[in-house]
SERO-4910 file (N, C-alpha, C, O; in steps of 0.05 Angstrom, whole numbers):
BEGIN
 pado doro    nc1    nc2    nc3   cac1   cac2   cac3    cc1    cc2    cc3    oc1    oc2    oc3
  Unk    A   1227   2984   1016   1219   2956   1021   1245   2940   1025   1265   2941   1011
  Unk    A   1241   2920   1054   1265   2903   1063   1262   2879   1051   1244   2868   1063
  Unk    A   1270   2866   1034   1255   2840   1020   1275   2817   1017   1297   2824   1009
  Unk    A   1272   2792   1022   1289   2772   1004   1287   2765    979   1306   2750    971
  Unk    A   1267   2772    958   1259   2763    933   1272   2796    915   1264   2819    916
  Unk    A   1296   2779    899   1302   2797    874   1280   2795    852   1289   2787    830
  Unk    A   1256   2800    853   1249   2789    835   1235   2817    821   1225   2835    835
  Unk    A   1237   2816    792   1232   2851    780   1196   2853    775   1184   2873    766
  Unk    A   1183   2828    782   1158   2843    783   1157   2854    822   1139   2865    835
  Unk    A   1166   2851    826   1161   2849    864   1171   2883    856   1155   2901    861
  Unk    A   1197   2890    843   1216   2910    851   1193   2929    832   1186   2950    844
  Unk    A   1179   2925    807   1163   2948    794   1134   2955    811   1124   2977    815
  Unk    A   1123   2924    822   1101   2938    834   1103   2964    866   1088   2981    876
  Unk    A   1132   2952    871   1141   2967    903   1137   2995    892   1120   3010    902
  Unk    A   1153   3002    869   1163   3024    866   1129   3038    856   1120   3058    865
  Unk    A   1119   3022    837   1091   3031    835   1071   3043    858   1056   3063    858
  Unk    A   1074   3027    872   1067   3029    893   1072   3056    912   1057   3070    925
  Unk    A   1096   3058    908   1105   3092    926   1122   3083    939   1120   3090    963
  Unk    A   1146   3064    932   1158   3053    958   1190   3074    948   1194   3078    924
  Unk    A   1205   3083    965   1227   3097    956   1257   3085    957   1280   3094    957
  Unk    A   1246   3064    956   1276   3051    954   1268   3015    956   1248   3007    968
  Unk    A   1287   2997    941   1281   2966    951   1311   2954    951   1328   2959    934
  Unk    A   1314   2940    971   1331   2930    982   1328   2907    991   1307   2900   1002
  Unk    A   1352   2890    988   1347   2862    993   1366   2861   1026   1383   2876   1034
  Unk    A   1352   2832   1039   1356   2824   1065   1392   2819   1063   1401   2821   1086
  Unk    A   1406   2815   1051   1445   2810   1046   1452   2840   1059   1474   2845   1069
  Unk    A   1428   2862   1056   1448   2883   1060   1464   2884   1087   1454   2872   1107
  Unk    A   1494   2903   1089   1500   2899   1113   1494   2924   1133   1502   2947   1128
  Unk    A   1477   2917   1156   1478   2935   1170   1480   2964   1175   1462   2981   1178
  Unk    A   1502   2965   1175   1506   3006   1163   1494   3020   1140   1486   3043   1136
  Unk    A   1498   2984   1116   1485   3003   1101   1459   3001   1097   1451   3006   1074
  Unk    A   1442   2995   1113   1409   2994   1124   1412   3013   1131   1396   3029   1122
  Unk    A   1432   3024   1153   1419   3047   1164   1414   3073   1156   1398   3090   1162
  Unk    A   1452   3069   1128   1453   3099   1116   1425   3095   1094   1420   3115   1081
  Unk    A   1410   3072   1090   1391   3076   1065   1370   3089   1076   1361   3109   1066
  Unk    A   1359   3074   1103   1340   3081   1115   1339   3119   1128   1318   3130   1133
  Unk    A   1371   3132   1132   1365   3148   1131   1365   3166   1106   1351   3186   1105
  Unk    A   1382   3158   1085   1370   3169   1061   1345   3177   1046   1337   3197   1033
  Unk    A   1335   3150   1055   1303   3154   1047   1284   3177   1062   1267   3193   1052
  Unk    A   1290   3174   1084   1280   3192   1105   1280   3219   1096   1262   3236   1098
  Unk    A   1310   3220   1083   1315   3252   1073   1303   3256   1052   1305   3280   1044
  Unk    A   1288   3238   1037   1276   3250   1011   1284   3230    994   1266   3226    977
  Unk    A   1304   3215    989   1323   3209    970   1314   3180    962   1301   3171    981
  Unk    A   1317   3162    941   1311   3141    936   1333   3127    925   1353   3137    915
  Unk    A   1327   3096    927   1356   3074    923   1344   3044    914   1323   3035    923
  Unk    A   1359   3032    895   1353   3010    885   1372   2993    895   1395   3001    893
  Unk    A   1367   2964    907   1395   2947    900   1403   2950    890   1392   2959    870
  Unk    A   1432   2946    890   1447   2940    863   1439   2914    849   1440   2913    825
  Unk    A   1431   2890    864   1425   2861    853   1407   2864    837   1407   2849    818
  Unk    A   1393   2877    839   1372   2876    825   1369   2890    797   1352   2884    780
  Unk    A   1390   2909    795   1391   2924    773   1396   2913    752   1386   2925    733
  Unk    A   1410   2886    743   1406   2872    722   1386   2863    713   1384   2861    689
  Unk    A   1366   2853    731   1336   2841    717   1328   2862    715   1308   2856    701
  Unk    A   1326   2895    718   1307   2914    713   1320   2912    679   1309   2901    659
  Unk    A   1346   2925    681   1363   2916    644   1361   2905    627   1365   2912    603
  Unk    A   1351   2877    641   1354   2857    629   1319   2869    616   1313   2884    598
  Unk    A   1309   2859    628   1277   2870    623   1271   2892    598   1259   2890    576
  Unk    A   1282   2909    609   1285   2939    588   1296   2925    558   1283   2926    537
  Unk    A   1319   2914    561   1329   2909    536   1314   2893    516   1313   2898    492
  Unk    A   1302   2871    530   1279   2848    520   1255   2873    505   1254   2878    481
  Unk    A   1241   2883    524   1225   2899    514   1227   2914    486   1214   2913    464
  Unk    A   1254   2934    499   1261   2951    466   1274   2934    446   1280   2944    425
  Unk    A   1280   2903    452   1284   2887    420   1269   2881    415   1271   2871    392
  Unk    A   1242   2879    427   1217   2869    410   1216   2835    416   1207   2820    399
  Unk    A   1225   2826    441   1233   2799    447   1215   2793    461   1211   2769    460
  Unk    A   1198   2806    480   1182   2798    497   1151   2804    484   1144   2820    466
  Unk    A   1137   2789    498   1114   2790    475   1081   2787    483   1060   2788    470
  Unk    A   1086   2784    513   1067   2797    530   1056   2827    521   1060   2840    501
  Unk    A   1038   2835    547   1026   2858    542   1040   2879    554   1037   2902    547
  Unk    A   1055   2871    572   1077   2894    575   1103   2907    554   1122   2922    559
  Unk    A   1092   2893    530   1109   2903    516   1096   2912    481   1098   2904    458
  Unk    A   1083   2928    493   1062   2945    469   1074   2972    469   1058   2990    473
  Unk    A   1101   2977    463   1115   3001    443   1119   2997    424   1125   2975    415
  Unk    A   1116   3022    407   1121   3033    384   1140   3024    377   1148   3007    393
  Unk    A   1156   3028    352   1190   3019    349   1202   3049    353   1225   3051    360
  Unk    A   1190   3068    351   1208   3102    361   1202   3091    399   1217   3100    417
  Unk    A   1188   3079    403   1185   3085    436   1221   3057    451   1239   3060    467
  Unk    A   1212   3034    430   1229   3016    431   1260   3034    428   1274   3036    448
  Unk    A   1267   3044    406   1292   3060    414   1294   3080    430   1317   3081    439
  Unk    A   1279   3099    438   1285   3113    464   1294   3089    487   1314   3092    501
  Unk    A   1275   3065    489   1274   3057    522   1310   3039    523   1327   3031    538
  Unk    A   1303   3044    496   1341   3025    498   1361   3044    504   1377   3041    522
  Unk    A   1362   3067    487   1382   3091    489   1377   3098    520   1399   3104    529
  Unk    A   1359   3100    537   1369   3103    557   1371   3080    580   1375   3083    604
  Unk    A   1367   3057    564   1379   3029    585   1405   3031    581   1419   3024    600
  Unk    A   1418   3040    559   1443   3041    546   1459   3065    564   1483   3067    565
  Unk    A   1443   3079    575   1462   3108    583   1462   3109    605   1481   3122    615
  Unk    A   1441   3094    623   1446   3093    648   1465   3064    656   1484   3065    672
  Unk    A   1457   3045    645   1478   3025    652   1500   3035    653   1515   3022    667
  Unk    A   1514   3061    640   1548   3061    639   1543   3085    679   1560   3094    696
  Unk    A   1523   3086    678   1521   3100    712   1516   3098    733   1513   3115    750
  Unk    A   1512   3065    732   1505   3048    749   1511   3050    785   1497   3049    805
  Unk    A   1548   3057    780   1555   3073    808   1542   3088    826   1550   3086    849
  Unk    A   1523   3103    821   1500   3112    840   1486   3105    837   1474   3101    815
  Unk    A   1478   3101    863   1453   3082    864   1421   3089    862   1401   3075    857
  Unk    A   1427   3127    873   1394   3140    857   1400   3136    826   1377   3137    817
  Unk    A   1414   3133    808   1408   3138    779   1401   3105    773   1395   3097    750
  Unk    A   1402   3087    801   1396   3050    777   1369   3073    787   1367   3086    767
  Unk    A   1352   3081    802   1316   3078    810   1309   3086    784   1288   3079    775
  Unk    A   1329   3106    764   1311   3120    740   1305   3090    726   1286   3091    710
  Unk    A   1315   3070    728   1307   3045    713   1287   3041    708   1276   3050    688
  Unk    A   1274   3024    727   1250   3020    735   1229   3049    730   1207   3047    718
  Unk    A   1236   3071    739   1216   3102    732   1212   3098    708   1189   3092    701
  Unk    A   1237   3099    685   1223   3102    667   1202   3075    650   1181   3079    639
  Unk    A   1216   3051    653   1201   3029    652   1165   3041    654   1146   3043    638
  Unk    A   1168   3047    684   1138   3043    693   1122   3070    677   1099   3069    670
  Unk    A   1143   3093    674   1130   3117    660   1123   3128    633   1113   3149    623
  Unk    A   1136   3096    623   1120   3095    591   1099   3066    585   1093   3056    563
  Unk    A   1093   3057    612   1064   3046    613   1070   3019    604   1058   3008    585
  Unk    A   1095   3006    620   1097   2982    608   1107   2961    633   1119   2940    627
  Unk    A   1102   2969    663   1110   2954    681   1086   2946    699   1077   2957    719
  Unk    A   1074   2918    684   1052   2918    691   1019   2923    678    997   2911    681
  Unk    A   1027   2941    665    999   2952    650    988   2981    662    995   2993    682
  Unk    A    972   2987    645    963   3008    665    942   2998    688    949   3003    711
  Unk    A    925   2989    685    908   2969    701    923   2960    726    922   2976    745
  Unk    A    936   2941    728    965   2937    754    973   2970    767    971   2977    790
  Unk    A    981   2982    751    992   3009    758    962   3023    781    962   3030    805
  Unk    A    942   3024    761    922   3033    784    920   3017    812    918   3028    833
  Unk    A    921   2988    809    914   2974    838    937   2983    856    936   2991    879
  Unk    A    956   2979    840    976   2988    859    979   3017    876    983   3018    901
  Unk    A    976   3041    855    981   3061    865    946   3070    882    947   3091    894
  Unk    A    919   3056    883    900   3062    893    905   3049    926    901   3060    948
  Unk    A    911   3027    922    921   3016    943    952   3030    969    956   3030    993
  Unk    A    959   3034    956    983   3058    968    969   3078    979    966   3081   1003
  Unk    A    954   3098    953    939   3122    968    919   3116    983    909   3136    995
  Unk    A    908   3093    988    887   3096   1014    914   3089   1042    913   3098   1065
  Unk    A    928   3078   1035    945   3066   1054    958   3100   1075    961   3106   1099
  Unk    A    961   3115   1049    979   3136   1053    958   3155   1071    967   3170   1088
  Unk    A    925   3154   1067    907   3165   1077    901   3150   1107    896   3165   1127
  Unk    A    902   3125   1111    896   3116   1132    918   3120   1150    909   3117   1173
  Unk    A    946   3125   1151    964   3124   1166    963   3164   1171    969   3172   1193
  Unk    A    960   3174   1162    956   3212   1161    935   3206   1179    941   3213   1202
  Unk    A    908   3192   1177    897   3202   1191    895   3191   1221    875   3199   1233
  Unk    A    908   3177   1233    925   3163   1252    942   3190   1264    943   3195   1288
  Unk    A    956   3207   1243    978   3229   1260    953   3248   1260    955   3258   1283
  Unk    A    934   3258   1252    912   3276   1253    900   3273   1286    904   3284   1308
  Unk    A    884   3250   1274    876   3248   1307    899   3243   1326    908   3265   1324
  Unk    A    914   3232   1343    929   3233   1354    956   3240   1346    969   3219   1342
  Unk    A    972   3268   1343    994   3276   1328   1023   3260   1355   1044   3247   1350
  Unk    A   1013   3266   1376   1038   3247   1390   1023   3243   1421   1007   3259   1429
  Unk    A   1028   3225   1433   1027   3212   1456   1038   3217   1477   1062   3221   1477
  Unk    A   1022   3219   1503   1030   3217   1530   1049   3191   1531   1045   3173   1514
  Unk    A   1071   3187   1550   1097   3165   1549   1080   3140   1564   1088   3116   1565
  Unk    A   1049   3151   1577   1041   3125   1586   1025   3113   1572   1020   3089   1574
  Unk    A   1014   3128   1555    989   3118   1541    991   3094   1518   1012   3095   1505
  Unk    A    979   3078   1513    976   3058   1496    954   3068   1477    933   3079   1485
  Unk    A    963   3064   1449    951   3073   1432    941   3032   1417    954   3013   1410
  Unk    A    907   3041   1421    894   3021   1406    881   3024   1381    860   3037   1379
  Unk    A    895   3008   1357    883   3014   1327    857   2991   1324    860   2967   1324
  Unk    A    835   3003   1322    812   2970   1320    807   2977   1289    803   2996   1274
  Unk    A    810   2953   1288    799   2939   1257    776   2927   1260    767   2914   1241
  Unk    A    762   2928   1282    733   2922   1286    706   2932   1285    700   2949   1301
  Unk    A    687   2923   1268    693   2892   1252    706   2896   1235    708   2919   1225
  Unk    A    719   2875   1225    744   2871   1199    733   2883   1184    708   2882   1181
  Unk    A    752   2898   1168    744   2916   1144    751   2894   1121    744   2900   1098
  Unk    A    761   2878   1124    780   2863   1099    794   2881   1089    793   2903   1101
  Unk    A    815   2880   1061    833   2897   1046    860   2888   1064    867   2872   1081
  Unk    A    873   2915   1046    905   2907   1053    914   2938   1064    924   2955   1049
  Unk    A    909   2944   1094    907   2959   1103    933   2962   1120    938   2946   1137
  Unk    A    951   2984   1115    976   2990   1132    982   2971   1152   1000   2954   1155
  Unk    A    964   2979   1165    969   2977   1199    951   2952   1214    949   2949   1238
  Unk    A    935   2928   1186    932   2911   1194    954   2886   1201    948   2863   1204
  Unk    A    968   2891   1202    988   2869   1219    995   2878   1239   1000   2902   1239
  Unk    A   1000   2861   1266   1006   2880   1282   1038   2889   1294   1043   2904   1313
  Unk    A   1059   2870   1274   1089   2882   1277   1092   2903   1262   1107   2921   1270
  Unk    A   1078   2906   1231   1072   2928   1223   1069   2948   1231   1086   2965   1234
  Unk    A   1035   2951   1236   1029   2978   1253   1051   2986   1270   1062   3005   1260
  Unk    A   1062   2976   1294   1080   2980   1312   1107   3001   1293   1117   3023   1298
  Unk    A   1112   2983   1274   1129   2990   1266   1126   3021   1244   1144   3036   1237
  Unk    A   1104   3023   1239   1092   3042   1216   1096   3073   1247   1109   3094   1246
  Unk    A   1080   3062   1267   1078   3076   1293   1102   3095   1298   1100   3119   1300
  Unk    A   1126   3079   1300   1157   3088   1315   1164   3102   1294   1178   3122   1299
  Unk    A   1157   3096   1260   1173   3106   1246   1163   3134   1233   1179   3148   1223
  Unk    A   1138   3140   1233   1128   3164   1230   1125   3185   1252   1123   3209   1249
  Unk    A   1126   3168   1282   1122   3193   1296   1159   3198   1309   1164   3213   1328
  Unk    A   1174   3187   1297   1210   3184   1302   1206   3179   1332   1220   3193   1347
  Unk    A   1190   3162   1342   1200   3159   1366   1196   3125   1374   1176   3111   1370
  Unk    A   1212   3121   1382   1216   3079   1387   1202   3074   1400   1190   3054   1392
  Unk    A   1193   3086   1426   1180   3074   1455   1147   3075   1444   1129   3068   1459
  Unk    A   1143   3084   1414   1115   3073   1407   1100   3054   1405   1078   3046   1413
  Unk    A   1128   3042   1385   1123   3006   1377   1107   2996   1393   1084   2990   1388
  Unk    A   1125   2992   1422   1116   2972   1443   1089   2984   1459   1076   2970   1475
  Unk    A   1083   3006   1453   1058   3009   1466   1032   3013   1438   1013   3028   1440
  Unk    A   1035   3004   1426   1012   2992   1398   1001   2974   1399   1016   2955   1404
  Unk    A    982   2969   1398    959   2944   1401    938   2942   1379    916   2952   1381
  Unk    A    947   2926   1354    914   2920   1334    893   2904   1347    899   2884   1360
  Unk    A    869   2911   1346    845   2896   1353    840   2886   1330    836   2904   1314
  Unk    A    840   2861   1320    830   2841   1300    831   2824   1311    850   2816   1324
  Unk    A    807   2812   1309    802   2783   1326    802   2767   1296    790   2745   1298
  Unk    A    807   2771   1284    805   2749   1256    839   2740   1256    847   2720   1245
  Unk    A    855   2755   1268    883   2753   1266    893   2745   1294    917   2739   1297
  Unk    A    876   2745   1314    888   2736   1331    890   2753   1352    907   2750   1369
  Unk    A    877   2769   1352    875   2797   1368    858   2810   1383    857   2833   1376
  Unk    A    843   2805   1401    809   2813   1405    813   2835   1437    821   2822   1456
  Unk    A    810   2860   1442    810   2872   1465    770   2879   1462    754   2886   1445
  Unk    A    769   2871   1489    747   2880   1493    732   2898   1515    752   2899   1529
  Unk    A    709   2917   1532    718   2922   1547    707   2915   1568    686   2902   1568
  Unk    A    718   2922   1587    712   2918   1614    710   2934   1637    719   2956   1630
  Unk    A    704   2935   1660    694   2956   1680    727   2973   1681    730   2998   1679
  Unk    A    753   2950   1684    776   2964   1684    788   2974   1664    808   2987   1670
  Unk    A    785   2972   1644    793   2973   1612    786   2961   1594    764   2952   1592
  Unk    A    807   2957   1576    807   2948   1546    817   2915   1558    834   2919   1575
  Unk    A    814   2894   1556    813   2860   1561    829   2849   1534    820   2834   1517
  Unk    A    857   2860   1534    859   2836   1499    875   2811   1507    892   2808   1524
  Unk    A    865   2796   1490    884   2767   1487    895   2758   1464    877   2755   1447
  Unk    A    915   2752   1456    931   2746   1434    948   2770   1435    953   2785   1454
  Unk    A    961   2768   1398    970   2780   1384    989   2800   1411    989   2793   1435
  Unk    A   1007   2828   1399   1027   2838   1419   1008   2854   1442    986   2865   1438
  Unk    A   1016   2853   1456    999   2873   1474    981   2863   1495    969   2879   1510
  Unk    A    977   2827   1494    964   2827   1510    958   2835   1540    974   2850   1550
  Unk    A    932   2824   1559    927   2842   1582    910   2861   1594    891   2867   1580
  Unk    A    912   2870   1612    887   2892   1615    908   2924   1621    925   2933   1636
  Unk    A    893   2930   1599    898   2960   1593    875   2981   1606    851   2985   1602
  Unk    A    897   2991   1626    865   3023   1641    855   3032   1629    863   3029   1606
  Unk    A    833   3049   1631    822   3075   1613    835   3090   1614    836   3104   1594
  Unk    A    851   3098   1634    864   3122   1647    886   3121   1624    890   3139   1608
  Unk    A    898   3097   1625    916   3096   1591    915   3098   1568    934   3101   1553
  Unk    A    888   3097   1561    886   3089   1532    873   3109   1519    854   3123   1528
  Unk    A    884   3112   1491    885   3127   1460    870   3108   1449    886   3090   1443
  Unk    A    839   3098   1441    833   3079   1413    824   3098   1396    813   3119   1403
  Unk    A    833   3086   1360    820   3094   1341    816   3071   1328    833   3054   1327
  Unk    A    789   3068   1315    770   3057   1303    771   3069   1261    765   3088   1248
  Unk    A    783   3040   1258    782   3047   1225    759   3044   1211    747   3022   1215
  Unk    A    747   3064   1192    727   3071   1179    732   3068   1149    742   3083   1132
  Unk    A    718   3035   1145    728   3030   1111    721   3046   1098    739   3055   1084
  Unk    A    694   3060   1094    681   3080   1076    696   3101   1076    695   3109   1052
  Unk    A    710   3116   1089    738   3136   1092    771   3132   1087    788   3150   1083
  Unk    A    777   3097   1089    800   3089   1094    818   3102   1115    842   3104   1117
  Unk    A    794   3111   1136    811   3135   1157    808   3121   1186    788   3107   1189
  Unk    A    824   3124   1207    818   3120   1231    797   3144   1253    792   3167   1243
  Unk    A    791   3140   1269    774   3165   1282    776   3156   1311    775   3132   1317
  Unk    A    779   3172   1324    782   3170   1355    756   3168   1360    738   3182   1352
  Unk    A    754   3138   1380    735   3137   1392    733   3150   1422    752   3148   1439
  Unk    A    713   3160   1425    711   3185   1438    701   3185   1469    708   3201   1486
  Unk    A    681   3161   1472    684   3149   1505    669   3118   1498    655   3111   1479
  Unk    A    680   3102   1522    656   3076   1519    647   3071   1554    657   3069   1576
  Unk    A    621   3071   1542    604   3068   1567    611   3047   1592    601   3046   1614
  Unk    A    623   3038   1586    636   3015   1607    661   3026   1624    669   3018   1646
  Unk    A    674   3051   1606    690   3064   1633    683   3084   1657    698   3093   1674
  Unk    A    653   3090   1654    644   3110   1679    658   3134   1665    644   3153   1670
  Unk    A    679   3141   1650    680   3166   1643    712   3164   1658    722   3185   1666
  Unk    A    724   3142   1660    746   3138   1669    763   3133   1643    787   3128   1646
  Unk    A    750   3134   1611    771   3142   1586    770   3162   1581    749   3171   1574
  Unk    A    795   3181   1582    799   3215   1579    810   3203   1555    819   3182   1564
  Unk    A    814   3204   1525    838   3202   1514    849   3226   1502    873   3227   1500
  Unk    A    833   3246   1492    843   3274   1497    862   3278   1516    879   3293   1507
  Unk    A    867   3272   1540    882   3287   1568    911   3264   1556    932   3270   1566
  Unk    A    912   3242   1539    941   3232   1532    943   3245   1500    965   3239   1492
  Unk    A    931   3256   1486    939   3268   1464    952   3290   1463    943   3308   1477
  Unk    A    976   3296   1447    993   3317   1451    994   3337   1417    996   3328   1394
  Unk    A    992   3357   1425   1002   3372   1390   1027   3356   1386   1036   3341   1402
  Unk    A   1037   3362   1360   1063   3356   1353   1075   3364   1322   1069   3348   1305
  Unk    A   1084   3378   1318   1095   3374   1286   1092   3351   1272   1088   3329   1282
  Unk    A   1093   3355   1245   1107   3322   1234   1134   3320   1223   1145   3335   1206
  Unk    A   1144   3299   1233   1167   3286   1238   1177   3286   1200   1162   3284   1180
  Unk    A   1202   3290   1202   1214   3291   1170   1203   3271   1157   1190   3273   1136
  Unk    A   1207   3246   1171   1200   3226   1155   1163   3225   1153   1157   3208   1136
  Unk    A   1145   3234   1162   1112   3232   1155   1112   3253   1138   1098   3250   1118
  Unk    A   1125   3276   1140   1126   3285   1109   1128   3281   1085   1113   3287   1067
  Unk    A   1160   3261   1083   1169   3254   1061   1147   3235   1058   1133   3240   1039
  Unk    A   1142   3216   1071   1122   3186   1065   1084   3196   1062   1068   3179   1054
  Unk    A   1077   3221   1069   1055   3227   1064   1053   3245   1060   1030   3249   1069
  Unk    A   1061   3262   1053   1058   3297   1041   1075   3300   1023   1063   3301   1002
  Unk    A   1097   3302   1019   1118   3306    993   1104   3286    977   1090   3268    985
  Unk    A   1110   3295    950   1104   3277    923   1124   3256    919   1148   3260    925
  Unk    A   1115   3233    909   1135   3208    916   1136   3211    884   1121   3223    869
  Unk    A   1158   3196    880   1173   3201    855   1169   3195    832   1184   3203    814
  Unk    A   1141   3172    824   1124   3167    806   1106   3189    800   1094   3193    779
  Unk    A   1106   3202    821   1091   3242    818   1086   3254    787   1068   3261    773
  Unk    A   1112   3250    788   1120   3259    770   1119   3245    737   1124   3255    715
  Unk    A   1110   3221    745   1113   3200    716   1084   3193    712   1071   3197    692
  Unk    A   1075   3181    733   1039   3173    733   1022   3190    747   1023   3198    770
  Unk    A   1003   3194    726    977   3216    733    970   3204    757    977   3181    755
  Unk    A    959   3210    782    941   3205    795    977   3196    825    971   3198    849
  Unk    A   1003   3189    819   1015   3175    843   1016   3192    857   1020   3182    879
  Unk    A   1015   3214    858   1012   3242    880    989   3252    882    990   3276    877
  Unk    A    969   3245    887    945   3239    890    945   3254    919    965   3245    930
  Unk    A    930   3276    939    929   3274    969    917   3254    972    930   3235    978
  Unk    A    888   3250    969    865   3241    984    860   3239   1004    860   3218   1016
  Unk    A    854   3269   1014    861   3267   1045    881   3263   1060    879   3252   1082
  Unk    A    899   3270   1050    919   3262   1068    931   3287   1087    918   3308   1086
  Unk    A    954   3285   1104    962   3310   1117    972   3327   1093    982   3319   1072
  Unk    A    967   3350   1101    981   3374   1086   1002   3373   1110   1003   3360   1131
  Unk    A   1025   3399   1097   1044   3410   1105   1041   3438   1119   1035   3456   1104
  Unk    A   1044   3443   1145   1030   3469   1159   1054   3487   1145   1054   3511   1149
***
């Protein structure tokens, strides 16, 4: 997560969430890029800015100073969470050992609640299910084709690929290739977005993408709230049989990074029952 807000409930729900690293908008450049490929490789990273309010937090908790419901330990649980606020602060220098902060925070059931912890991590795993099944049905693209995601009718929720710099962006970065972005198009007409069709194609106005899009071009998949899945829609009677979208769908592997972000176990895996969850998601061939 690219964020301007240091703020340590933002940084526990991200990480709850499945996010592998949070980073604030100051960073410079290069080092966006070496994070972003870090992450890629598997690997996870905390600001450094931020690592004091995670500390700070931890320490409040194990003195018994905070008095909320996030802070219902034991006094044996209270000295563990300090002895190791205490042991990692002196190892601050790398920056995978600040993420154990926050891990362990969240992995003795006190960032948030458990309750928070489910919305969060249920909300991730459909997220993680609806973007898999996006590389399922179409694993990679013809260089002419325009790929259309409809959210029609609105599903409501907080769905990946309902925004549409998002999607674009979710697009280039799982299938590693850039020239996706710009050929992505959300159908939500509640957002500003509406393609409809017509004898020549798909008709949208608003949002990126507008214009008339051929049949001859176009990939749509149609999201299915009861699944959280997308599904290729398969012909529409208004093209004469002039939408192939099979003849622009290509096999393809998956790209390092749709592994790491939807098949590898994300690193709460290991701390909360249920954050490595498939539910449908891609396996690993």
């Amino acid at each position: 997560m690219l964020t301007s807000y240091p703020d340590e409930e933002a940084v526990f729900a991200a990480i709850v969430a499945g996010a592998s690293g949070y980073l604030l908008k100051q960073i410079r450049g290069r080092d966006l890029i070496a994070a972003l490929e870090a992450v890629g490789r598997g690997e996870s990273l905390l600001d450094p800015a931020v690592t004091e309010k995670v500390l700070e937090r931890i320490r409040r908790i194990a003195t018994g100073t905070v008095t909320d419901g996030l802070a219902r330990l034991t006094a044996q649980e209270r000295t563990i969470l300090a002895l190791v606020a205490e042991a990692l602060a002196r190892r601050l220098s790398a920056p995978r050992l600040a993420l154990a902060l926050p891990a362990v925070f969240v992995g003795l059931g006190v960032a948030g609640g458990l309750e928070r912890q489910d919305t969060y991590l249920a909300t991730w795993r459909r997220q993680r299910t609806e973007l898999a099944s996006i590389l399922e049905a179409a694993p990679a693209l013809d260089s002419k084709a325009t790929l259309v995601l409809s959210l029609v009718p609105d599903p409501g929720g907080f769905q990946a690929t309902r925004v549409p710099y998002l999607a674009s962006a979710w697009m280039s970065l799982l299938r590693n290739d850039p020239s996706v972005a710009g050929r992505t198009v959300v159908a939500l007409p509640g957002w500003g977005s509406d393609c409809r069709p017509v004898a020549a194609g798909l008709s949208c106005t608003g949002g990126p993408g507008p214009g008339l899009h051929e049949w001859d071009r176009l990939v749509v998949l149609r999201f299915d709230p009861a699944s959280f899945q997308y599904r290729l829609v398969r012909e529409f009677p208004e093209s004469a049989g002039a939408y192939r979208p099979r003849a622009l769908i290509r096999p393809a592997p998956l790209s390092e990074r749709a592994l790491s972000l939807l098949v590898r176990p994300r690193l709460l895996a290991r701390l909360l029952p249920g954050a490595g969850a498939s539910d449908a998601m891609l396996t690993a061939p």
